[in-house]
N, C-alpha and C positions, 0 to 999 in steps of 0.2 A: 198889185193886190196883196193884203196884209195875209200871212200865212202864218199859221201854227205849228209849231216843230215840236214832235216827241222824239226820246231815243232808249233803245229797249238794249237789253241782252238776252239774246234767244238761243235756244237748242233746237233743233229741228231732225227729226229721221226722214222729213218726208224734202228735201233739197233744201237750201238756202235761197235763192231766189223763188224758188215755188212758196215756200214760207211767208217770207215777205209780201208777195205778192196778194195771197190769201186775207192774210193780216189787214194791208192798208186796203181791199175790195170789201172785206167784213166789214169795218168801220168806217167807211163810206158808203160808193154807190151800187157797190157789188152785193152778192148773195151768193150760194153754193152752186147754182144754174145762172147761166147768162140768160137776162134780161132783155125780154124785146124794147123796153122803154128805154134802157141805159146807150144811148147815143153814143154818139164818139163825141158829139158838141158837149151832150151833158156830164163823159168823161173829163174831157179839158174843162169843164167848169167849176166840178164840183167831187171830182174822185181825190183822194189823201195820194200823193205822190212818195213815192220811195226818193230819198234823198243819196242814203247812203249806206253801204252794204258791206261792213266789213268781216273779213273770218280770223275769229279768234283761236278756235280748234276744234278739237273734236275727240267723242268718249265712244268707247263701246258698250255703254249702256247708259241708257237712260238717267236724267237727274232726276226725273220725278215719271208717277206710272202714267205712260202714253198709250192711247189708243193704237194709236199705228208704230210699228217696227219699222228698221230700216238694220243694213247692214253697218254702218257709223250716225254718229247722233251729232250733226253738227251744231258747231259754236258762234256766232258771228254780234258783231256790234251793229243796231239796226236802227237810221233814222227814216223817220216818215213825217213829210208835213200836211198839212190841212190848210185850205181855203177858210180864212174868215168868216167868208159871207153865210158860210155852209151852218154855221152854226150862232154865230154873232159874239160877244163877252158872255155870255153867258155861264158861269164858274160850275152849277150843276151839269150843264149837257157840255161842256168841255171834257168832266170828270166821265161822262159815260162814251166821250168819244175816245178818248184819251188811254183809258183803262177801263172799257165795258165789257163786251164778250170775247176780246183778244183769250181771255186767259184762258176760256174753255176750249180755245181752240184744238182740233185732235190734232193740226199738224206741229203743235208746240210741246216738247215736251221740259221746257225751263222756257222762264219771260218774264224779263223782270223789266219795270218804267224805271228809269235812271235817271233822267234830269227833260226839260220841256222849257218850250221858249214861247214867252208870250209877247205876243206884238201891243204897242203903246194902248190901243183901245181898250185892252182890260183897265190898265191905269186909268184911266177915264169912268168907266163905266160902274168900275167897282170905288169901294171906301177906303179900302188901307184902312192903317191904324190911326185913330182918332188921337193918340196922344207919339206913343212909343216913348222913347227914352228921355226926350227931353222935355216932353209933358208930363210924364212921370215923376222927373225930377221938379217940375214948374207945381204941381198937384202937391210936392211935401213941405213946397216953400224956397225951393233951391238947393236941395241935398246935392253933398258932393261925395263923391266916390262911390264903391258897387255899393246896390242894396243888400245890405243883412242881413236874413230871410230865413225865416223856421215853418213848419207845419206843425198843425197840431196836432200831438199825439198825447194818446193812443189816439189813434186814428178816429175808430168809433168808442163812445163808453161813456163819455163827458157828458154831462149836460147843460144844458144853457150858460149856465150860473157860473159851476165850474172851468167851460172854457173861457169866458170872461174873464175869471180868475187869473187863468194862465195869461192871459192876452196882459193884462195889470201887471205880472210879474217882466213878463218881458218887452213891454214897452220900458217900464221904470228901469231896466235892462240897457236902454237902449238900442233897441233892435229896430231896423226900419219899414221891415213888412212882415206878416204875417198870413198866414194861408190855410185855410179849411184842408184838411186833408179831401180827397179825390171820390172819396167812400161814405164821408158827411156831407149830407145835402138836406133832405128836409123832412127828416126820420119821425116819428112821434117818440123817440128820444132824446132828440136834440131836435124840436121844431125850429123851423130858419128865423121867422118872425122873435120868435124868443132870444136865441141866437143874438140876429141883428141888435134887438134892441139890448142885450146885456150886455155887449162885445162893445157895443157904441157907444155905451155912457162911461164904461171904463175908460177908451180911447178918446173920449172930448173930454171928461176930466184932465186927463194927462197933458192933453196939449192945451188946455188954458193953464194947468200948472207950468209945462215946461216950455212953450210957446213950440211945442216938436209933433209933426203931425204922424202918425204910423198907419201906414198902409194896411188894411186888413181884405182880402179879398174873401169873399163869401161866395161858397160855391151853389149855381142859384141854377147848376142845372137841371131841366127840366121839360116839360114838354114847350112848344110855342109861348102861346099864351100866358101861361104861367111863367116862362120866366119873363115877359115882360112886367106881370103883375109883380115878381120880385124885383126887377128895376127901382120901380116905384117904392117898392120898401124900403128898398137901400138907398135911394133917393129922399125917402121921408126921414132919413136918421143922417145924412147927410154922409152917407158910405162913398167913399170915393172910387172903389175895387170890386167889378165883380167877374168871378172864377168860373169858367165854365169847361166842359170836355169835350173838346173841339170833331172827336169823333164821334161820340154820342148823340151831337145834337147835328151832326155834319154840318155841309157847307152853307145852305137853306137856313138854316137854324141859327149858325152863329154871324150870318149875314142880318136876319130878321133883329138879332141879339143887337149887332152894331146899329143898324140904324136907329134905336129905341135908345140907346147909353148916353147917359150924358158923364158915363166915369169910362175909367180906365176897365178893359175889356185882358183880361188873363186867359189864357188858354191852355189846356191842360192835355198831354197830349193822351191820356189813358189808354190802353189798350195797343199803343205802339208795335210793338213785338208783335201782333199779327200781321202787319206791313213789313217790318223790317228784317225778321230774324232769320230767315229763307235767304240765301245768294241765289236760289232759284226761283223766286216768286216774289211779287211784292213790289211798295212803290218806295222811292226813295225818299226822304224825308227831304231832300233839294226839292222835289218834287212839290210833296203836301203842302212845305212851310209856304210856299208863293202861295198856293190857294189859300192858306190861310190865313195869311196877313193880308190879300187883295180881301178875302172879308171882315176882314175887319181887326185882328186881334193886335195888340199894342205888345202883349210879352208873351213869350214860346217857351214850351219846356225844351230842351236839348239834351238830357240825360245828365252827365257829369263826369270827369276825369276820374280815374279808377275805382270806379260806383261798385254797388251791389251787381250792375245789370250785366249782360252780355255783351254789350257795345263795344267794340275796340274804342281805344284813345282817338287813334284818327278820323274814325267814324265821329263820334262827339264831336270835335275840332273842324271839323267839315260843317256839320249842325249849323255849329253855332257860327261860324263865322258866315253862314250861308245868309243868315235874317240881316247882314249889312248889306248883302247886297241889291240892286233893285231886283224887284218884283218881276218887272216884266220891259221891255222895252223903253225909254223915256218916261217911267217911276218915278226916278232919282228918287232921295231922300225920303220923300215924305211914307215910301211903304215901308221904312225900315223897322222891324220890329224889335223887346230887349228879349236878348237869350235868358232863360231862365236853368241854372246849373241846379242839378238837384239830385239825390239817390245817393246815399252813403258819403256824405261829402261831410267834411274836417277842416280843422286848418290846414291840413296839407297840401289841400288842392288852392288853394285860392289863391297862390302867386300865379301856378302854370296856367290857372283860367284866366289873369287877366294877361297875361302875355300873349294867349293866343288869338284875342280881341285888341290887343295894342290899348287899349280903354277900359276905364272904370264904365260901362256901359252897359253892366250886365246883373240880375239879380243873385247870390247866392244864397240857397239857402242848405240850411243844415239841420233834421228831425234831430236822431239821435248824437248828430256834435256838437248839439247845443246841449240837448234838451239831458244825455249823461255826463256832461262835463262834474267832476269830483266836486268839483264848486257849487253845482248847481246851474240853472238854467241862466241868469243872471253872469253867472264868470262865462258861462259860456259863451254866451254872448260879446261881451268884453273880451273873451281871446280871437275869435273871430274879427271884429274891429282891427285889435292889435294886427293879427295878420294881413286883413289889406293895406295898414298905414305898412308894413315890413314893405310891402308886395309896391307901392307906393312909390318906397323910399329907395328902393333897389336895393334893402337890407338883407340878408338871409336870413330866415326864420330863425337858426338856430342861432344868432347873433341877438336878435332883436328879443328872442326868451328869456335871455340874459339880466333882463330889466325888466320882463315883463310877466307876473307870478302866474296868471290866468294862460296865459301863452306856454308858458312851461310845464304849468299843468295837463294841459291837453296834449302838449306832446307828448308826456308819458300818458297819459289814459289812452289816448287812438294812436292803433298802429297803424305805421308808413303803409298807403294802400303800393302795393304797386302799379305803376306807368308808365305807358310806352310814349314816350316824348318823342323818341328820335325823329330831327325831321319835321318835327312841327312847329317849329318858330321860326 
């Protein structure tokens, strides 16, 4: 019988097997009183089995405020599987089995989901990504190597007209995709409809002048229904891209989103840092990404090598390498999604990003290391280029600047972020 494997890290004051135990009877067939209906038959049919129980240590106090005390707080690594049958593919009642009322539990006082294993059936039952990275590249005509990738900033302020503008300046740039900021969606500032169509006639001029087609994703999150009705828009202007915030509209949402796309499906991961930024609480982004490419999304954010954010380096590098791998059990390929490197990113990061994908595979994009390059948005662009053909060629940057003004530039405008690499190639 096909079974479900989660694996947590737990604190507990109240024993480590009593913990567990607690945990996989809550999220199954258990309750706080045994049950005259819970058989022993309907046990072995249908209760979440403890897999495995290991102890990691232990604190004399609490990592977050517990209900109950104990004399030590223990530590331990905690897998639990689940029966198929109990719930079927279904990717929402997965999520509330998986990580539903575990976390309220009083005998937990840390629990975090860490990674989860899905049996072949998901593959099946769910979509994956509609394109991922080799339809993406098939969508721009055949593009080679990562895509070039900016946001529009300032973020909000622009209007219609004016972000067109931008969109003209840097496609004629050169640049291979483009991307609504996370916070523009469909403001009576910037209405999307207006948006689309001004952003579109800039980018279909460009590619009958230059035969080059630039990706623009439009962020069309919204409730149900309406973003299908923006589908359609974006479909009536012949958008290839659209950006949605994959926690915003959850799993439901950007499943309903995929099945209705006839483009490439972007996902955005907004609001992160309230899953991730706790070592005591929270699901791991190994976690989410599976759900979110079984519904549907083609390219993932991943944060970025020495970003703005909190992320360690290896935390990132785990991300991102995580969307190569399948999904779920007999996947393969087809659920592979692209990483999307983004947050404070330069040419400085753009060799160690693709070393740590082995492949041009991946989007980068750059707000302000394009968009303040001394040159302007335009050289920005173009040093960027320059640093993945270095990154390409197994040049070093500071060789390949030598020859390259836009490239040289930027390395005196943006300082050396720091990075912790050790260990990750």
């Amino acid at each position: 019988m096909s079974r479900i494997t989660a694996t947590y890290d737990i604190e507990t004051p109240a024993g480590l097997e009593r913990a567990a135990a607690v945990l996989a009877g809550e999220q199954s067939t258990g309750t706080f009183v045994r049950l005259a209906a819970e058989t022993d038959a309907l046990r072995a049919r249908s209760a979440a089995r403890i897999e495995s129980l290991s102890p990691t240590g232990s604190s004399a106090e609490p990592a977050l405020p517990c209900r109950l005390s104990g004399a030590a707080y223990e530590r331990a690594r905690l897998t639990v599987s689940w029966p198929l049958a109990s719930i079927g593919p279904s990717l929402p009642n997965l999520l509330s089995t998986v990580a539903g009322n575990l976390f309220e539990l009083a005998e937990f006082s840390a629990l975090r989901l860490t990674d989860i294993t899905l049996p072949a059936e998901f593959g099946a039952a769910n979509p994956g990504p509609q394109f991922g990275a080799p339809g993406t590249r098939a969508l721009m005509g055949g593009h080679e190597g990562p895509l070039i990738g900016t946001i529009v900033k300032p973020s909000v302020g622009l209007s219609a007209q004016e972000t067109a503008g931008l969109a003209g300046t840097l496609a004629a740039a050169g640049i291979d995709f483009i991307k609504d900021d996370e916070l523009q969606a469909n403001g009576p500032n910037c209405p999307l409809p207006e948006r689309v169509a001004a952003v579109s006639r800039v980018l279909d001029a460009h590619a009958q002048r230059t035969g080059k087609r630039v990706l623009y994703a439009f962020n069309i999150t919204d409730e149900v229904e309406q973003m299908w009705r923006n589908l359609e828009l974006l479909e009536a202007h012949g958008a290839l891209c659209a950006m949605v915030c994959v926690s915003s509209v959850g799993l439901t949402g950007l499943r309903a989103l995929r099945d209705r796309a006839p483009m490439l499906v972007h996902g955005h991961r907004a609001g992160w840092g309230l899953y991730s930024r706790s070592p005591h609480v929270g699901i791991d982004f190994g976690v989410w990404q599976k759900l979110w490419r079984l519904a549907g999304a083609d390219h993932l954010h991943v944060n970025g090598l020495g970003s703005k954010f909190t992320e360690p380096d290896a935390v990132v590098a785990r991300s991102a390498r995580s969307l190569q791998a399948p999904a779920c059990d007999g996947a393969g390929p087809a659920h592979a999604a692209m990483p999307v490197f983004s947050s404070g990113q330069t040419v400085w990061q753009v060799d160690p990003s693709r070393r740590l994908l082995g492949s041009d595979d991946f989007i980068f994009c750059a707000g302000g290391g394009i968009m303040s390059h001394p040159g302007g948005p335009a050289a920005g662009v173009v040093a960027l280029r320059q640093a993945a053909e270095a990154a390409r060629d197994g040049v070093p940057i500071g060789t390949r600047a030598a020859e390259a003004p836009e490239l040289r530039d930027a390395l005196g405008a943006f300082r050396r972020p720091e990075m912790d690499l050790d260990g990750l190639f």
